[in-house]
C-alpha positions, -999 to +999 in steps of 0.1 A: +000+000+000+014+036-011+010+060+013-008+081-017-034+056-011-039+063+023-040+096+020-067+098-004-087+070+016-085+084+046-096+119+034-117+108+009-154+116-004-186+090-003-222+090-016-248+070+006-271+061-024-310+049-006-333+038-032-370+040-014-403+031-021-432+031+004-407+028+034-423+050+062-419+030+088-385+022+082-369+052+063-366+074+094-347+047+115-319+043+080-313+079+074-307+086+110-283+055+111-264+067+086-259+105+096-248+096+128-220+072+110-214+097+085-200+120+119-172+097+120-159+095+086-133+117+076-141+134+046-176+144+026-208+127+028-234+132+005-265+112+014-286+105-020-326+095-015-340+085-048-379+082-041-397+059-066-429+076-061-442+062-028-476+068-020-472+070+019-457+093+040-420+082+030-415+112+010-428+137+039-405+118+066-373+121+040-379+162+036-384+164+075-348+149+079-333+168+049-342+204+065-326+191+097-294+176+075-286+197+047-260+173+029-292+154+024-300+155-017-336+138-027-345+128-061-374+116-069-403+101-094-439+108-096-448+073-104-431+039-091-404+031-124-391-003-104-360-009-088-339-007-117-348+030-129-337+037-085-301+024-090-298+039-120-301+073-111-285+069-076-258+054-096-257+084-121-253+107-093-224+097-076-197+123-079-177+112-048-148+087-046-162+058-034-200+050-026-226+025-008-260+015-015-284+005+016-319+000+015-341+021+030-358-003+051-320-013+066-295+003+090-261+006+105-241+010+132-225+042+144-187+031+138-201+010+106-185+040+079-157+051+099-144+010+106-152+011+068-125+037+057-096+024+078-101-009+061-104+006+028-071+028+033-053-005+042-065-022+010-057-011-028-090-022-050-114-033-029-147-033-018-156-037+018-187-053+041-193-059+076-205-079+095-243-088+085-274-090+111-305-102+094-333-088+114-362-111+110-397-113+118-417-138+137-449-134+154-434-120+186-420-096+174-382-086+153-349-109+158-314-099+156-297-131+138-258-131+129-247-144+101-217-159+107-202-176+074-192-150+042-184-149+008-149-149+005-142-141-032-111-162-051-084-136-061-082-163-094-106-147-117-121-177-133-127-193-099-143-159-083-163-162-117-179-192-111-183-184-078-204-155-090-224-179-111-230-207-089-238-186-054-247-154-071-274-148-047-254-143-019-264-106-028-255-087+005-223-077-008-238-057-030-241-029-005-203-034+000-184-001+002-172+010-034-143+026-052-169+051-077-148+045-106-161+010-114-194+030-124-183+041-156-173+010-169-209-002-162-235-004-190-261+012-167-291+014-197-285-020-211-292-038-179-327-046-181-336-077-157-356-075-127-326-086-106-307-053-112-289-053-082-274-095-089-265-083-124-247-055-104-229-073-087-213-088-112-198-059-126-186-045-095-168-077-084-153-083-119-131-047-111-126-048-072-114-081-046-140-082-012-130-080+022-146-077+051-146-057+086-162-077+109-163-048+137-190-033+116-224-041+118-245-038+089-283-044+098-309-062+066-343-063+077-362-096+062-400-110+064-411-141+067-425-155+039-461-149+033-490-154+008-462-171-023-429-162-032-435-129-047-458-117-017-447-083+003-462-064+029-458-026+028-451-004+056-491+006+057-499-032+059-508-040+027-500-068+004-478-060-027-471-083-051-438-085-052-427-086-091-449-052-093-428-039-068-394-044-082-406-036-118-431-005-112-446+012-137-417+002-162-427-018-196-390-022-206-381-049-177-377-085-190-381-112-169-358-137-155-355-154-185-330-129-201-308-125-166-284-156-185-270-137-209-271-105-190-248-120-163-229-134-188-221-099-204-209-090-169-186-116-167-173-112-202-144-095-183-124-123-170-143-151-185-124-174-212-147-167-240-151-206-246-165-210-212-197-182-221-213-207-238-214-236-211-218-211-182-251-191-200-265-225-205-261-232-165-274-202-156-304-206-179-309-243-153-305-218-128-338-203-137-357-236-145-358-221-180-354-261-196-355-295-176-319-304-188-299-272-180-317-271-146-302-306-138-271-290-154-270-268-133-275-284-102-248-310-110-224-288-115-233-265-090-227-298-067-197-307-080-182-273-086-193-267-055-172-283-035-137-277-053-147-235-050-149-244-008-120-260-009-100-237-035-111-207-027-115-203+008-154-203+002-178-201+033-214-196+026-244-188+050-271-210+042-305-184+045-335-199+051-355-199+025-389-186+038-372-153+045-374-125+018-353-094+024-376-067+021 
């Protein structure tokens, strides 16, 4: 490490990029998490709020803050455009040197940013995580449960790749800490899957290595699972289906069958280009989109499995599976 680089990280600039919709009775709780980290981060903070055109009180409760916090910049939609059309334009508006995204139903803790920069001044290229609490809900009330195995990314590009593939939705490292210069080199407007934020990660983690700081807690609030797979209950107790959630009012979303080939793009990278063939037709198992590559994909999930453990230092935190983050 040069101490350039620690210079630079240790007085350095970051966007807190919050992509809301219908959040009031979490949105309060995130912001307020995050400016009292932000006090202990030496440099800027700039704390974006993109609302998707909630129709509760989540837009009132994010001005209230913002005329107590001036750094505090909302953007917003007058109609829900879906989760995609959120990213994007928190994405677009990152001028800073590094930035996180965090849900706005999510939170954490008051050394979470400041833990965050020392690790990042002691790495070159990296993107960093905490430690994760899922905060679950059962019929007495909210849980605090640790996760305690992680996602520890091979430094081997074609091994992190299949990682990527095989246990892509280990998503929480998504709302790693980034360097912003990955964003340019991110096709923003051709991403068009539901899963924006999987494809996403992708294309961070084919430019930057992951590491964690394990001192920080980061806090993701899940549900149980209710009414199907795709069933979600707002903050004003009302059932959402869950698809028209993530998509809004969009038309130009495709559905999970085109996430294959999109997740291949983003791996294009550091992917041999004779394994894109072979790995698109996985993924396509991956989504039940034929009999055969599903059983494909499952066999060579189980196979590959194994060797990435073994290889590449891999530890995974089995979720349960009737939990939804939110």
């Amino acid at each position: 490490m040069s101490d350039e680089w620690s210079s630079v990280s240790l007085n350095s600039s970051l966007s807190v990029l919050i992509p809301a919709y219908n959040e009031s009775e979490y949105i309060e709780q995130t912001l307020r998490s995050v400016i009292a980290s932000a006090k202990n981060w030496q440099g800027e903070v700039r704390i974006i709020v993109f609302d998707n055109g909630s129709t509760d009180k989540t837009n009132s409760i994010i001005r209230q803050i913002q005329a107590e916090h001036a750094p505090l910049v909302l953007l917003e939609s007058r109609i829900n455009m879906g989760s995609r059309y959120s990213w994007t334009h928190l994405l677009s508006a990152v001028t800073t040197d590094f930035f996180i995204i965090l849900g706005a139903h999510d939170w954490i803790s008051d050394n979470y940013l400041n833990l965050m920069q020392k690790t990042l001044s002691e790495n070159v290229d990296v993107a960093v995580f905490g430690r994760e609490i899922m905060v679950v809900e059962t019929d007495s009330g909210w849980i605090e449960k640790p996760i305690e195995n992680y996602l520890v990314l091979s430094k081997n590009s074609l091994l992190k790749a299949l990682q990527l593939v095989f246990f892509q939705y280990h998503n929480s490292i998504a709302h790693s800490i980034f360097p912003s210069n990955i964003i340019g080199k991110i096709p923003l407007q051709k991403i068009k899957v539901i899963h924006f934020d999987l494809v996403l990660s992708f294309y961070f983690f084919s430019q930057v290595s992951l590491t964690y700081n394990f001192d920080a807690k980061f806090y993701r609030r899940y549900r149980n699972q209710i009414d199907g797979y795709f069933a979600h209950i707002n903050s004003a107790g009302e059932i959402e289906d869950r698809v028209e959630r993530v998509i809004g009012a969009s038309s130009e979303l495709f559905s999970d069958e085109y996430i294959s080939k999109e997740l291949v793009a983003a791996l294009h990278d550091f992917l041999p280009k004779c394994w894109n063939a072979p790995v698109e037709y996985i993924l396509r198992g991956k989504y039940r989109l034929t009999g055969l590559s599903w059983f494909a994909f499952r066999s060579s999930r189980f196979i590959f499995g194994k060797i990435l453990r073994q290889k590449a230092n891999f530890k995974f935190a089995k979720t349960d599976l009737n939990l939804l983050q939110l």
